[in-house]
C-alpha positions as CSV (number, residue, x, y, z in Angstrom):
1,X,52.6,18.3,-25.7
2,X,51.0,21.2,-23.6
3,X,47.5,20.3,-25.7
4,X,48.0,16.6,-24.2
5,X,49.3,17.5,-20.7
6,X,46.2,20.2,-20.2
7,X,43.2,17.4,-21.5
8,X,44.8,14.7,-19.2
9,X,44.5,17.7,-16.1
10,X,41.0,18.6,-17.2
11,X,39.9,14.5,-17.4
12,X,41.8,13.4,-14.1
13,X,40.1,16.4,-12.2
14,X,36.7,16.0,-13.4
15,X,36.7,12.3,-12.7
16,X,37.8,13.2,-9.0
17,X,34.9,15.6,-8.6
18,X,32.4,13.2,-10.0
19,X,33.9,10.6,-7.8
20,X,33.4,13.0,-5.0
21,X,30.4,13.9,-5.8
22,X,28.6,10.3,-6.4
23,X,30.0,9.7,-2.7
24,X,28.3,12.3,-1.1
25,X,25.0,11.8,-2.9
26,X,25.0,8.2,-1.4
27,X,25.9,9.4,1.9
28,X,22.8,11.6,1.5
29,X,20.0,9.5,0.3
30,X,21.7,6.7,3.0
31,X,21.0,9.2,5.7
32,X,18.0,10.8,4.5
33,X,15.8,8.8,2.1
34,X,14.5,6.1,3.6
35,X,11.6,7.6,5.7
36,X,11.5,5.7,9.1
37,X,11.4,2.1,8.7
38,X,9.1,1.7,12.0
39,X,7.1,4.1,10.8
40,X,6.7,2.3,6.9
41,X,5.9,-1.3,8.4
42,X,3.0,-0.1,10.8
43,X,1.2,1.5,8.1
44,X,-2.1,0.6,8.2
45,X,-4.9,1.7,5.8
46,X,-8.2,1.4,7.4
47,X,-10.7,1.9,4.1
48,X,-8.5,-1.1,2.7
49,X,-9.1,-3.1,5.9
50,X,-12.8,-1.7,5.5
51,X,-13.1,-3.3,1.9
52,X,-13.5,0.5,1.1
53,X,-11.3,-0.6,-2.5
54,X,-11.7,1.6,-5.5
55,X,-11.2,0.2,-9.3
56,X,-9.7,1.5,-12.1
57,X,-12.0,0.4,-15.3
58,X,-8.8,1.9,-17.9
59,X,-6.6,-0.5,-15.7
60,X,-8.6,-3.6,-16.1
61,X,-9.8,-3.1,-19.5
62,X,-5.8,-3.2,-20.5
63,X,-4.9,-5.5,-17.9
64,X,-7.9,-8.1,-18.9
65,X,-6.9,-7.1,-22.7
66,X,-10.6,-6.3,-23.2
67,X,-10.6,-5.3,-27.2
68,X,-14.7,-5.6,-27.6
69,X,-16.3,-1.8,-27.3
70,X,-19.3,-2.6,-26.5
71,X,-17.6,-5.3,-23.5
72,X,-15.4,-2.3,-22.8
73,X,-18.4,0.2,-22.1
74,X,-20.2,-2.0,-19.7
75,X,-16.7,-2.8,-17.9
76,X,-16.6,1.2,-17.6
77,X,-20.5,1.3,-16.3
78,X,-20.0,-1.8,-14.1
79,X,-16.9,-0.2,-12.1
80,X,-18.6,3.1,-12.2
81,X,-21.2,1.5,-10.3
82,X,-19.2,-0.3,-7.4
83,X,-16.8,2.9,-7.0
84,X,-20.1,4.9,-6.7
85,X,-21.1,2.5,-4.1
86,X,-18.0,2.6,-2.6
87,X,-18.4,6.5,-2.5
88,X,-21.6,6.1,-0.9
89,X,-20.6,3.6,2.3
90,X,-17.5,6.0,3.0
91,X,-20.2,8.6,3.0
92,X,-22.4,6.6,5.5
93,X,-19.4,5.6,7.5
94,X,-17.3,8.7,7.2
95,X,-17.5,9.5,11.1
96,X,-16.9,5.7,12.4
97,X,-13.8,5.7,9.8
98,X,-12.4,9.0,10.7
99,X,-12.8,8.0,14.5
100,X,-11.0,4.8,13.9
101,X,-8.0,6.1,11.8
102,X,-7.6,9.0,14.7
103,X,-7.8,5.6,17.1
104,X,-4.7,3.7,14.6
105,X,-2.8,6.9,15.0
106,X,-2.8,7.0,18.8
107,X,-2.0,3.2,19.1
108,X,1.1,3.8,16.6
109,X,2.3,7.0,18.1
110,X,1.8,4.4,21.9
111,X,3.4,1.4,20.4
112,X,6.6,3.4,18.6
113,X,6.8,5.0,21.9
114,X,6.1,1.8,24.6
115,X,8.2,-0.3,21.5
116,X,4.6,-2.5,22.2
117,X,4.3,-3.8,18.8
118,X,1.1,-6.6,20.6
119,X,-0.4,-3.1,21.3
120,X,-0.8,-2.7,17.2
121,X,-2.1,-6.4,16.9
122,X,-4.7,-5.8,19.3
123,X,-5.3,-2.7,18.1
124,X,-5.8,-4.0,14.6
125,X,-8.3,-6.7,15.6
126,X,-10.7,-4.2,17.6
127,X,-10.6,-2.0,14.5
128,X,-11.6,-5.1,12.4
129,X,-14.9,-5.8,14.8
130,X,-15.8,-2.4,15.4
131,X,-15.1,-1.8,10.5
132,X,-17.5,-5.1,10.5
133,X,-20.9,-3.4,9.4
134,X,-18.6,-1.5,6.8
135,X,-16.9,-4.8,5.5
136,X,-20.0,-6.5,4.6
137,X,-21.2,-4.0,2.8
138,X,-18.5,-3.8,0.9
139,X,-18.1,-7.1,0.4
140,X,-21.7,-7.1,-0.6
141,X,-20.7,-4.7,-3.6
142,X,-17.5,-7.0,-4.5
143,X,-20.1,-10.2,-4.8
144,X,-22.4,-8.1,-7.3
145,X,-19.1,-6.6,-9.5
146,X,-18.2,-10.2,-9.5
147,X,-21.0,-11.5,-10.7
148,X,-21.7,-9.1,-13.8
149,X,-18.1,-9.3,-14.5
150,X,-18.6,-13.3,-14.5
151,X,-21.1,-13.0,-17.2
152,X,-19.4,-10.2,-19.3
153,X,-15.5,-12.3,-19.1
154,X,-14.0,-14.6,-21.2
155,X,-12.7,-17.5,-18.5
156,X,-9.5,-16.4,-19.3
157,X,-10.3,-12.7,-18.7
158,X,-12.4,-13.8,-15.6
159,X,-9.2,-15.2,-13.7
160,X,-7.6,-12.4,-14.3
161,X,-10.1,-10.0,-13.2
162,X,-10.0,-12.4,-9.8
163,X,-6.3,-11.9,-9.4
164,X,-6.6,-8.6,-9.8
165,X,-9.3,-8.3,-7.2
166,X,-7.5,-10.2,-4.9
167,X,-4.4,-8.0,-4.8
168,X,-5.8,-4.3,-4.7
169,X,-7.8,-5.8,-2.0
170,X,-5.0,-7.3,0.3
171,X,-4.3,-6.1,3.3
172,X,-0.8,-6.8,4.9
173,X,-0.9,-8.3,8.3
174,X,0.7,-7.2,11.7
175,X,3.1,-9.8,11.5
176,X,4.5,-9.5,7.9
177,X,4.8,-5.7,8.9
178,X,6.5,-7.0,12.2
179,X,9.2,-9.4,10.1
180,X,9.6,-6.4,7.5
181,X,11.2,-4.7,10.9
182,X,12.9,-7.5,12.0
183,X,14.6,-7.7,8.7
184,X,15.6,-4.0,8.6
185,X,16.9,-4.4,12.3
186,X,13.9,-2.0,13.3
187,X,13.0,-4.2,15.9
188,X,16.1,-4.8,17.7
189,X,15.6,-2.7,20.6
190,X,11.8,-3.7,21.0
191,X,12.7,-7.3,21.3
192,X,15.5,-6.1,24.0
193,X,12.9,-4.3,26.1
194,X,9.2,-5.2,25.4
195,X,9.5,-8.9,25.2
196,X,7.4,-9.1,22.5
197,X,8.2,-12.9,21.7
């Protein structure tokens, strides 16, 4: 009887205290995980937006289910190729970049500020003019990946490798970033007072 009373103690108080304790580690990561919303949805990544996009040959070999060796090598020395190229214009461009993602942070610290979230849009676009020498350079080294990758692939493996290629190189615009906010209610008081809309 004491046996039966002193397990039923021991199970009622530690469910209590995991109970307690599974409520506080909510209220934690509720208050303290999330990074800042704001902050998240106005990222913006200006090697992406330069076409500065690096591949991963593993990746693509598994992804593309590439089983040949010998196809498998010249995937390796094909994307070896481009990311060295891609190495190369960073190189060349390395003072225009780090000028312009020293210009993004401004215009984000101004916009969280101002709650001018045009400001960013604006900003975006004279970044994309003043990354255009970059981009078509880049682009340049996508067209000739492509095209040795066209003649390696299988058709089946070649739409792949596209869809791949079209995702790591897609950069989210101002205005999804701006509904991401508006759907997290980050927005709210920029609407109020900047008359964005």
């Amino acid at each position: 009887m004491k046996k039966a009373l002193l397990l039923g103690l021991i199970l009622v108080f530690t469910s209590s205290f995991a109970q307690m304790q599974g409520r506080g580690g909510m209220g934690r990561r509720g208050m303290g995980g999330g990074g800042n919303p704001q902050q998240a949805a106005m990222k913006i990544d200006v090697e992406k937006m330069s076409g500065i996009v690096y591949y991963d040959d593993k990746k693509i070999i598994k992804k593309l289910k590439i089983k040949d060796k010998e196809k498998q090598q010249l995937v390796k020395k094909y994307i070896y190729e481009y990311n060295k190229k891609m190495d190369e214009i960073k190189l060349k461009y390395h003072q225009q970049i780090k000028e312009t993602k020293a210009y993004m942070e401004e215009k984000k610290r101004e916009a969280m500020q101002n709650r001018d979230f045009e400001a960013m849009q604006r900003a975006k676009y004279r970044v994309k003019e003043k990354m255009a020498p970059v981009r078509e350079e880049t682009r340049m080294q996508k067209k000739i990946l492509n095209e040795k990758m066209q003649q390696l692939l299988s058709k089946k493996q070649y739409k792949k490798w596209k869809k791949y290629v079209k995702k790591k190189n897609k950069v989210p615009s101002m205005q999804n970033n701006q509904n991401d906010m508006r759907k997290r209610g980050g927005m709210r008081g920029g609407m109020r007072g900047g008359g964005m809309f």
